[in-house]
C-alpha positions, 0 to 999 in steps of 0.5 A: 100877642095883641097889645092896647095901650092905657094910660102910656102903659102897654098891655098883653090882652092875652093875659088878661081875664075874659071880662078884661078882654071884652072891655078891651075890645068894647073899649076898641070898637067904642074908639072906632065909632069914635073916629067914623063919627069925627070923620062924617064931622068933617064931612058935614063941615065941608059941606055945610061950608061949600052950601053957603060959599053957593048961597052966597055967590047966589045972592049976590049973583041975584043982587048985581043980576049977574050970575058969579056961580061956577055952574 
């Protein structure tokens, strides 16, 4: 029997009406979305991160006219 979990309390989605069962599985699909999305966040960040660590190493590659770059 599929179980979800509100407020620290376990419930039978089974048991539940058909309105209830549907908010449930909104509520499921919601979460997910929830988690993709802090996903691509750290994606993004680490990116965003490495992007300037290059920037960097370029400008101060241009500013000592010597090439610190891992290319």
């Amino acid at each position: 029997m599929p179980k979800f979990k509100l407020d620290d309390k376990e419930y039978d989605v089974e048991v539940l009406s058909a309105k209830a069962q549907q908010l449930t599985a909104d509520l499921q699909n919601i979460t997910a979305r929830i988690q993709e999305t802090n996903n691509m966040i750290a994606i993004l960040t680490k990116a965003k991160r490495a992007y300037i660590a290059d920037l960097k190493s370029e400008m101060l590659s241009a500013k000592a006219g010597f090439d610190f770059g891992n290319d």
